[in-house]
N, C-alpha and C positions, 0 to 999 in steps of 0.2 A: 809358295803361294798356294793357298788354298781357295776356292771357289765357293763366292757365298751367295751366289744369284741365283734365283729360282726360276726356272723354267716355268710358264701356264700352258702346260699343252694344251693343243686345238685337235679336234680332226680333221680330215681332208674335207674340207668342201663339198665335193664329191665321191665321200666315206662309202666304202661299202661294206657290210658284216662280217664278208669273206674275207675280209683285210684285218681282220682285228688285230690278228698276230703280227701285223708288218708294223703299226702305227700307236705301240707303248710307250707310255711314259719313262724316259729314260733318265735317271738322276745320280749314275755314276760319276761324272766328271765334279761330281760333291765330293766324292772319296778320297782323290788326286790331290798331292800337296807337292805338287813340283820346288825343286828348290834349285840352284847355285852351287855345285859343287866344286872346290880348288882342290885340284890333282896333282901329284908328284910322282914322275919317273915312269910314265905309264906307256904303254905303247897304243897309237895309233892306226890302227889299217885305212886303206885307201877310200875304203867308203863310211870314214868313221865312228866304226866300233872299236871301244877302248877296253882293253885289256889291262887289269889290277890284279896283282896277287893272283894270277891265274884263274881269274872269272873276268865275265862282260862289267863292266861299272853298269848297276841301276839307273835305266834313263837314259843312255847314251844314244837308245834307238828305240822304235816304236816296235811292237809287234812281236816284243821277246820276252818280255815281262823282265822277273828275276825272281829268285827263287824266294819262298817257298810258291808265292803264285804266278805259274808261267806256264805256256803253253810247251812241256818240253821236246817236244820233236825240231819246234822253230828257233828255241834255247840252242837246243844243241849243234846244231845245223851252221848256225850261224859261231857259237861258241869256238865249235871244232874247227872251223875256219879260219878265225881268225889267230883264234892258238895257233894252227898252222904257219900260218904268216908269218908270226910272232919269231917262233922255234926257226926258221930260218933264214930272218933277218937276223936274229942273235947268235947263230951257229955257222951259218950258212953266206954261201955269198949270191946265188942263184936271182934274188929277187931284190930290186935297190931300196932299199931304206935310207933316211936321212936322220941325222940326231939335231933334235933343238935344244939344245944347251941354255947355260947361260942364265940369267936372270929375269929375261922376260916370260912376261905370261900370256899365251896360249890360247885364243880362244877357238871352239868348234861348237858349231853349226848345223851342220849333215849330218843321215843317216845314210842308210845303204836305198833307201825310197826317196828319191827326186824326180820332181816334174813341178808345171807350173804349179798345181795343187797342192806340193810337199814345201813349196819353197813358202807359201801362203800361211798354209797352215801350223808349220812346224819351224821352218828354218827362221823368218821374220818372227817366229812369237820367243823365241828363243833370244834371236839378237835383243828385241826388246826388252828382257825380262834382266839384261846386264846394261841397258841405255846410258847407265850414270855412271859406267866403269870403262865409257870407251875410248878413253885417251892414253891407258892405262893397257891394253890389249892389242894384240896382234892375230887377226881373223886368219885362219887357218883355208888357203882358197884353192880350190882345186883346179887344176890347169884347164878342166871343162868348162869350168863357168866362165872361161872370159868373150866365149860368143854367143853367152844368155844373154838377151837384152833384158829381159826384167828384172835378175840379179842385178844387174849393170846399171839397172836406173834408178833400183831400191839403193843399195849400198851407195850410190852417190848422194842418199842424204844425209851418211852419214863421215863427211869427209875428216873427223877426225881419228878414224877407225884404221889404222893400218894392217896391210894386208903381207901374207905370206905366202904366196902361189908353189905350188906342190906338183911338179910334173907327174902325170897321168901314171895311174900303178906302181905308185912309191910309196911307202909303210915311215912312219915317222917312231921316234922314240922323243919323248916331248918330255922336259925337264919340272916345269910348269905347265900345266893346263886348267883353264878355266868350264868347266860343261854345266852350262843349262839343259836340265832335262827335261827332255821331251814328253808330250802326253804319251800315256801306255798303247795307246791306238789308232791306227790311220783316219777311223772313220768317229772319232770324237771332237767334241770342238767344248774347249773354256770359254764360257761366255766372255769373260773378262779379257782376255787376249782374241777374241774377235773383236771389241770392240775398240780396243788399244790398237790393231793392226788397222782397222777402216779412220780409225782420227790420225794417223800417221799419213796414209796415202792419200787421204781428202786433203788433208791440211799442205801438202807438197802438191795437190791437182789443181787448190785454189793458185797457190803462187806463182806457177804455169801460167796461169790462164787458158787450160787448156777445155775446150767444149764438144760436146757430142754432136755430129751432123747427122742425127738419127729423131727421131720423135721418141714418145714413152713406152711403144709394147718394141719388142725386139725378141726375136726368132733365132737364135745361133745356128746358122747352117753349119751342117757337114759335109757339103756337097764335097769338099776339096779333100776329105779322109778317104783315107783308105781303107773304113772297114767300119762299123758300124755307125751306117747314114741310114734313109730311107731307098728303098728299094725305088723309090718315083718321088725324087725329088724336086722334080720341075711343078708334081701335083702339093706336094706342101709347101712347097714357095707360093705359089696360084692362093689355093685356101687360108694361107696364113694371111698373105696381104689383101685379101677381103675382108680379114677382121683387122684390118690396120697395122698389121706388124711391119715393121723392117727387116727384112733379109740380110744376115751380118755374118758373113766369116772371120771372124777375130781375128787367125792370122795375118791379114791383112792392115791392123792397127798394130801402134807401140802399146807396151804397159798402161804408160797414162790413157792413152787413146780409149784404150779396154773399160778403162776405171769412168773415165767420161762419159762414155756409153751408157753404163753399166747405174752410173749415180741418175740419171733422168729417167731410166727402166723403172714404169710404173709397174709393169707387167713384162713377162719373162718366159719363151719355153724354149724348148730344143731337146734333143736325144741325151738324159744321163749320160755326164760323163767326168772326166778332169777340171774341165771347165765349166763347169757350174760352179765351183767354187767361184765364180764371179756375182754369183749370185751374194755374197758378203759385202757388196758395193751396192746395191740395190738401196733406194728411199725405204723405212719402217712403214709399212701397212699399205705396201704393194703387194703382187701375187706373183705367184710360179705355176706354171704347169708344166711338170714334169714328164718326160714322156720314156717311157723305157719299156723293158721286155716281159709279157705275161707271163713266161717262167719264173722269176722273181716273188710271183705271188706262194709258189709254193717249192721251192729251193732257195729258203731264208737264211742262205748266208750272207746276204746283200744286208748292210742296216738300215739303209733310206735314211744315209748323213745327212742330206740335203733338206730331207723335212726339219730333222733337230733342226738344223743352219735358219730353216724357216722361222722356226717356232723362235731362236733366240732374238731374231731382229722385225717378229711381229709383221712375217710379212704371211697373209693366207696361202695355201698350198693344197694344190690338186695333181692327181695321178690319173698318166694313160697308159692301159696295160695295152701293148700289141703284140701279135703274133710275128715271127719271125722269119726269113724265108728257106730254112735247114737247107743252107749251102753245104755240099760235102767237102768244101774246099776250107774250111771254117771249126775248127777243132774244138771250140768252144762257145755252147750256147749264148753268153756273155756279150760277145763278140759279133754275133751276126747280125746283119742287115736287118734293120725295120719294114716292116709291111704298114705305108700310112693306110690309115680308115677311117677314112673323111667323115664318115656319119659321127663314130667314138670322139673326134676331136671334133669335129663343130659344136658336138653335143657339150662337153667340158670347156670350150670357147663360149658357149653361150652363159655358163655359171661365172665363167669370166667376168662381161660383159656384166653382167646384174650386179656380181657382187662387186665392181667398181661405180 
């Protein structure tokens, strides 16, 4: 599957020139020709990376590439690992392996990156991309995900999908296997497979009947994290529902619940993070304001996925850069606590506000 959609970028709303470098046109996921590949005799490590002929299979996982274009310190790293594994599952008795024999076929899923974000992004657009082959497959499932409820409430729509539970830190040798490969990147998204992922879960939200007890701006608190929230978060709960937001710890809801939320969400902000990726449930030509860390402006290894995510589903998008509170208990700038500034977000609340 190659991608034929064209992106029309916008700028931020509240663009600034000093930003230019954060906010380019990005038109790689043009490049990406994911395909279906059927495998034989391969082996499987626990967080599935597959082993062929003594390399990674292409696409098995994001973030590795394969050769000749790959990052190779991350190739190898993960490579050398899983060879590891490999070598003494088949030599060795130290570590348990399983063998799938037999005549069925195989399917996986996962990489070695899961969260709600990865399951979103990569693991649903995968299952998708084999939708018409699934009575025919046996989902390769890992004994962690039977207390995901999201897993648990996606995969239940596809009840002719049989599964193979895999206890925790077991290596497989798999006879057949099925691999949809994954995009090359955590922080890419296919237009086409976002929008085949949000007509999946809409169309299972409507059957529910399930609805948001919330109004259209909505606020994701962090209050309930453990690590990058605002440092005064009683003061941007206050400010935010002055400009009419609803106060929303997600955790607090199911999957659907999230999606329900998340589809009447005219307007959108909260602290960068995993969850934003809810931000792909959102109505077309609502807003985001994003709120994240002024280092970021200039330690650009961050890609501002969530603009791209913006720009494919035509919703506008604003950025608030804040200062941080250099916790020394806090090892990574990334990671610390927000300092709110009431002025900088009322100020970007107000371009809200007009340009609704």
């Amino acid at each position: 599957m190659k991608s034929t959609y064209h992106i029309d970028y916008t700028l931020p709303l509240n663009f600034q020139p000093e930003w230019a470098h954060l906010f380019k046109p990005d038109y790689k996921y043009k490049t990406v020709d994911l395909r279906v590949k059927e495998l034989k005799n391969v082996f499987v490590n626990h967080y599935g990376l597959i082993i062929k002929n003594g390399l990674l299979v292409k696409g098995c996982a994001p973030n590795i590439g394969c050769a000749p274009f790959y990052d190779k310190s991350a190739y190898y790293k993960h490579w050398r690992k899983a060879t590891e594994q490999w070598l003494v599952c088949k030599y060795g008795t130290s570590i348990p392996s399983i063998k799938l024999d037999g005549n069925t076929k195989y399917l996986v899923i996962h990489s070695p990156w899961f969260s709600y974000y990865f399951w979103i992004t990569e693991c649903l657009p995968r299952l998708l991309m084999v939708k018409d082959q699934l009575q025919e497959l046996t989902l390769i499932y890992p004994e962690s995900w039977k207390n995901i409820t999201f897993v648990n409430e996606t995969l239940a729509l596809f009840p002719q999908l049989q599964k193979i539970v895999i206890p925790a830190d077991t290596h497989l040798f798999v006879k057949h296997l099925v691999m949809p490969e994954v995009k090359p990147w955590t922080p890419m998204f296919i237009p086409e497979l976002v929008f085949e992922v949000r007509e999946l879960l809409f169309k299972a939200l409507q059957e529910k009947n399930i609805t948001s007890p919330f109004g259209e701006r909505i606020y994701i608190s962090r209050k309930k994290a453990a690590r990058k929230k605002f440092t005064d978060e009683n003061l941007a709960d206050n400010v935010l529902m002055q400009y009419g937001f609803d106060s929303v710890c997600m955790e607090n809801y199911s999957f659907f619940e999230q999606i329900a939320i998340m589809e009447k969400a005219n307007v959108f902000t909260g602290i960068t993070g995993a969850g934003h990726i809810n931000i792909i449930f959102m109505p077309e030509n609502g807003c985001v304001l994003d709120i994240t860390n002024k280092d970021f402006i200039t330690k650009t290894q961050y890609k501002f996925h969530f603009y791209k995510l913006c720009q494919i589903l035509k919703i506008q998008y604003l950025v608030s850069f804040l200062n941080h509170e250099n916790s020394i208990n806090v090892n990574h700038y990334s990671i610390q606590n927000l300092i709110f500034e009431k002025t900088l977000i009322e100020k970007n609340l107000n371009k809200i506000t007009y340009a609704k």
